[in-house]
Every structure is written in structure tokens, then in C-alpha cells.
N, C-alpha and C positions, 0 to 999 in steps of 0.2 A: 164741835170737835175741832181741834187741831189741826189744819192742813201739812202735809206731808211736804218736808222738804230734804230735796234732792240735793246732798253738797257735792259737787263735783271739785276732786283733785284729780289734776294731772300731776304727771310724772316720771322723767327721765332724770335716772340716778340721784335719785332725791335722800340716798342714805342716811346724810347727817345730821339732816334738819327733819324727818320725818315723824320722829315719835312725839317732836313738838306739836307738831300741825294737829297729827291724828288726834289727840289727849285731846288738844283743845277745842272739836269735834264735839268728840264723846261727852264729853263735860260741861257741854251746853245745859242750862237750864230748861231751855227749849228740846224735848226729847223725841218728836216722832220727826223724826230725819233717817236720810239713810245716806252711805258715803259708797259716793261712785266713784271708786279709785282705778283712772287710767295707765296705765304702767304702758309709755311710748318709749320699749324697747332697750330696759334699763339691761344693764350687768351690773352691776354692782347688790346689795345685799335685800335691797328694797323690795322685794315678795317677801323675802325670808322676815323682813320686819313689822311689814301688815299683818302677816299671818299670826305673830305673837299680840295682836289685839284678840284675838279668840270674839267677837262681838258681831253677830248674824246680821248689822246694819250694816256693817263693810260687803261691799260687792266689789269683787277684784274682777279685772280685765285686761289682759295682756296683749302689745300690738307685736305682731312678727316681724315686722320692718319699719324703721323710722319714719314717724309722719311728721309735716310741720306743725308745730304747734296749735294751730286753731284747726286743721285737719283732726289732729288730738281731740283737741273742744269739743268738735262736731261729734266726733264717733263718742265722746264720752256720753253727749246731748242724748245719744239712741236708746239708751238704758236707763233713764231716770224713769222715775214711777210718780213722782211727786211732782205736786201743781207748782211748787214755788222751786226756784232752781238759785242756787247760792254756790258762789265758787270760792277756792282757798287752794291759792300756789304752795306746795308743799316747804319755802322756804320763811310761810309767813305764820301767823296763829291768833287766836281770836279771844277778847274775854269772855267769860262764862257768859255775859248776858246778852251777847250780841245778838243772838235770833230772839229773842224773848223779847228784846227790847222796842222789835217791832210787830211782834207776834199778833197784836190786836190790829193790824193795818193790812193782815195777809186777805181779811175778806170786805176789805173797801174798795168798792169799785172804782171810786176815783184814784186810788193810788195803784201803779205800774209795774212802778222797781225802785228801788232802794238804795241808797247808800250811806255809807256813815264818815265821819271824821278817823283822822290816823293818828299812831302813832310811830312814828321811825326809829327804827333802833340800832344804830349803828355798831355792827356787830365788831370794828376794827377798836373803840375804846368804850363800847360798852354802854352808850348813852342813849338815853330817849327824848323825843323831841316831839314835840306834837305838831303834825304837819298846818293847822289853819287854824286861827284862832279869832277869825271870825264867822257869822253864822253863814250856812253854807245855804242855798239859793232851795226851795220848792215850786216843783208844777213841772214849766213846760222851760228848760233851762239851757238848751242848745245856744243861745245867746250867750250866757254866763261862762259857756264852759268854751265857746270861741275866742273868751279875752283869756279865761285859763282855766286851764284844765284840771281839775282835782276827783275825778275820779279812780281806784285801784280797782282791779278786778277783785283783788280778795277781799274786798268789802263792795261787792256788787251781788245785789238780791232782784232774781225778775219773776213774776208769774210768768210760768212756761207759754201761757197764750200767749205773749206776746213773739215770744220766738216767729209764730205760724202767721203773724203781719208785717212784721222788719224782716225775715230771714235767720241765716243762722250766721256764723263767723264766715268770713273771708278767707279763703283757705290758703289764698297767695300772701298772706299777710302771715310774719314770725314774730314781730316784734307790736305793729300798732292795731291786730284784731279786734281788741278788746277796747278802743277809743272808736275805731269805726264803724263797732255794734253799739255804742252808747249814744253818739251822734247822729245816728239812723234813728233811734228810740227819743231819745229827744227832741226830736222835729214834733210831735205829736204824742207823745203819751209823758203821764207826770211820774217825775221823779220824787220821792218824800227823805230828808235829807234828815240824821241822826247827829246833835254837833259835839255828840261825845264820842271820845277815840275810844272806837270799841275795837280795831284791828291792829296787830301789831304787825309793822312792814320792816321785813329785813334789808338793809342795806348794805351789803359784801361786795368784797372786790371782783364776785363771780356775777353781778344782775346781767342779765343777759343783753338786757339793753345800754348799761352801761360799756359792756367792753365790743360793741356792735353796733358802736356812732353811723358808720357806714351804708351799715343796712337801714337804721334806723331813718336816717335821711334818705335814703331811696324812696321807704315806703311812703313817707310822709310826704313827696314831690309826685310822687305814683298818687295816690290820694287827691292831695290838691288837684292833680292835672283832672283827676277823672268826677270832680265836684264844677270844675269847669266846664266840662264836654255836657255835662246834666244841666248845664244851666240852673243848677238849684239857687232857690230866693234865698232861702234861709243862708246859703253858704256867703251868696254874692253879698249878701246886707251885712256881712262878717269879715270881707275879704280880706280887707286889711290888717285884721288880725292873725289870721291866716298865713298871709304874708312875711308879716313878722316872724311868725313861728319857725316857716320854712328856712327864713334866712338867718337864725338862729342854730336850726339845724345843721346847715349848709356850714356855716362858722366850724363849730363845735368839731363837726366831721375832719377840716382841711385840718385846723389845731395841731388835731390830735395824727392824722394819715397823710399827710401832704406836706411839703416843702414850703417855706416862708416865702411868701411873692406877694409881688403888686396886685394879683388879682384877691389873695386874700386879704391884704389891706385894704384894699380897693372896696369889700363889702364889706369890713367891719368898719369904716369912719363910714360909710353909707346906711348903717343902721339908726331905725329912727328914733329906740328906746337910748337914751343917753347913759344910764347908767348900765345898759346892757355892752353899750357901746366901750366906757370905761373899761369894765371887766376886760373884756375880748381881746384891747389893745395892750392892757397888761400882759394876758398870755402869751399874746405876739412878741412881747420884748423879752418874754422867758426865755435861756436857753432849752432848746429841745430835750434835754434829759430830766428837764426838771417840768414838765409838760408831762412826760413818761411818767415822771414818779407821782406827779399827782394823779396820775390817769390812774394808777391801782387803788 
């Protein structure tokens, strides 16, 4: 038989994009699923639009007061029934055969969790783009994903046990939860990689982490510091990558929220990727409004 799988969407004001999401759910090939939809404290029309699915696999749950987002997760995590847990941000949606396609792997023991290939679809001119176009790493891949990162949470599949060995999300985390539950899971259990884009990733001038460079580098400085104080091998035998990342981040942030100075120059001719480097000093010579308009 078929193991039951839990798709969890979350949910704050998710009106627009909703009936995308949900359809492409329902219309899975793969059919004993059930959709734990979290409503984190919407006003806008989004119960009124679940409700017009009429389909007894939708489980609605509304929060009384805003939680952060992996808070979200978590409480959504409490209600699942099904062994396999699969997430979809409600601004993304999936092809028909994305749970099917791995459906024979749900009772291998050697496999974990799952992911697949993307596609981006930029919602400002309408184009898709396939995020990787080469094959993407199996097993034990916390290495791979220290030089780069290519996992999306809405093409992320885990058997629920593992949740009860890694933990659940990071609740202090809004923007990089869902990288520092796949990096915890990685250290020791195997991932099984799909290199066909089965997910389709929206990219609007609303991504939450696009217009929340700020926080974003927080979290990620907050992170590194606290894989430091762990002494972890896996992190330290990576650091340097790590490294990188952060001062990337760091970049990206000043760019966009800070004043042109020495100290921002100062780290971008100090970066060691050269072509990241190019890029960065380009933006520096941009005038500020034209930084602004590429930032929407």
C-alpha cells in the first residue's frame, strides 16, 4: 500500500497564488496524501479560498496570532498523519508527477528525504529557467551543499522519523529554517536527488528573502557563529565555504541598506571568488537608485 503523505502549506496572505498551489496538490498522480494547510494569521480572502476546494484531504488550521515562520512549520508538523512529510510554499506548485516519481523510494530504508531539480519562473516576464543542469549529488551530501546550496523547501520530501533524530525547525530562524534543517539531516542520513524539475519556484518582487537581505545575513552570521561554538567536523572541514557565503551575504546586505564606504569596498576587492568579486564592484559603481530599481 501506498504510504500517506502529509503536504504541509503554510500560509500568510497567500490569496493570489493559492489556487495554484492547492490544484497542483490535488492533482498529483500520487493520491493518498493529505494537505495540512496552516493559515499564520491571514486577513485577506485565503480560508474563503481553501474552503471552495470542497476535498476532505484538506485539513485547515488557523493561528490567532502571528508566528514566525518555522514556529509556523512546527505547529503545522503537529497535525500531520502521514509517514512521509512534503512541503509547498503556497507561492510555488508542482508537476503532476512529482510525488509519484519517487513514490517506489518512500519504503527504502536507505533513503531519508528527497529532493528534486527546479524550475524558476519569473513571474515579472513570464519565463522559466531551470535552476541546475547538472546531476545533482546522492547519499550523505552536506559537503556538496557547503560549496552550494541547491535545495528549495517546496521540493523537499522527508520520512517523518527523521524529524524525532534531527529535531524540528529552528523557531528563531524566518528566513534560513529550512537550510538549517537540511544541514543537520545531511550530516548523517541520505538524500535521493530527482534531476527532473518537478517543482515550479516563483520568483516575485515579494520573495521574502529577497526584500530581507538584512535579516537574511543575520541569520546566516547567527548560524555560522553557532556551528563554531559546536565545534562541528563536518562544518569546520567546510569552512571556508562557509566563509564565503557569509561575506557574500554581508555584501549583498550593505549594497542594498548601507552607504558606499571604504568598509564596503574594503570586503568586496577582499573576496576570494573573482567573478563574484566583479559582479559586487560593478554594483558599487552603480548609482544608488539604480541598485533600488534592480532590488524590485
Amino acid at each position: 500500500m501506498d504510504k500517506k503523505v502529509s503536504v504541509i502549506v503554510n500560509c500568510h496572505n497567500g490569496q493570489k497564488y493559492l489556487n495554484k498551489c492547492i490544484a497542483s496538490i490535488l492533482n498529483q498522480k500520487y493520491q493518498n496524501l493529505e494537505i495540512i494547510f496552516y493559515d499564520n494569521f491571514s486577513n485577506d480572502r485565503s480560508k474563503e479560498i481553501i474552503s471552495t476546494f470542497m476535498d476532505k484531504r484538506i485539513k485547515y488550521f488557523y493561528s490567532n496570532n502571528k508566528l514566525s515562520l518555522y514556529q509556523a512549520r512546527n505547529k503545522a508538523l503537529e497535525h500531520v498523519s502521514g509517514t512521509i512529510i512534503a512541503f509547498l510554499d503556497v507561492d510555488d506548485w508542482w508537476d503532476k508527477n512529482y510525488l509519484s516519481s519517487r513514490a517506489l523510494l518512500f519504503n527504502d530504508d536507505n533513503q531519508d528525504f528527497f529532493y528534486c531539480n527546479r524550475y524558476t519562473f519569473y513571474e515579472k516576464n513570464k519565463k522559466l529557467k531551470i535552476f541546475r543542469k547538472l546531476d545533482l549529488p546522492n547519499g550523505k551530501i552536506y559537503n556538496y551543499l557547503a560549496k552550494d546550496y541547491f535545495i528549495s523547501i517546496s521540493g523537499l520530501i522527508i520520512k517523518k522519523e527523521i524529524f524525532d533524530k534531527v529535531g524540528l525547525f529552528n523557531k528563531d530562524f524566518n528566513i534560513i529554517g529550512d537550510f538549517d534543517l537540511v544541514m543537520r539531516m545531511s550530516r548523517k542520513f541520505n538524500g535521493h536527488a530527482t534531476n527532473e524539475p518537478l517543482l515550479f519556484y516563483r520568483y516575485h518582487k515579494n520573495n521574502f528573502s529577497k526584500i530581507n537581505l538584512e535579516m537574511f545575513f543575520k541569520e546566516f552570521n547567527k548560524w555560522f557563529n553557532d556551528q563554531v561554538k559546536l565545534e562541528d567536523k563536518y562544518f569546520l572541514n567546510n569552512i571556508k565555504y562557509f566563509e564565503k557565503k557569509l561575506l557574500s551575504f554581508e555584501i549583498k546586505n550593505l549594497l542594498v541598506n548601507s552607504s558606499k564606504n571604504f568598509y564596503l569596498l574594503y570586503k568586496i576587492v577582499n573576496h576570494p571568488d573573482l567573478f563574484e568579486k566583479l559582479k559586487f564592484l560593478m554594483v558599487f559603481l552603480m548609482p544608488k537608485q539604480v541598485v533600488n530599481y534592480l532590488k524590485k
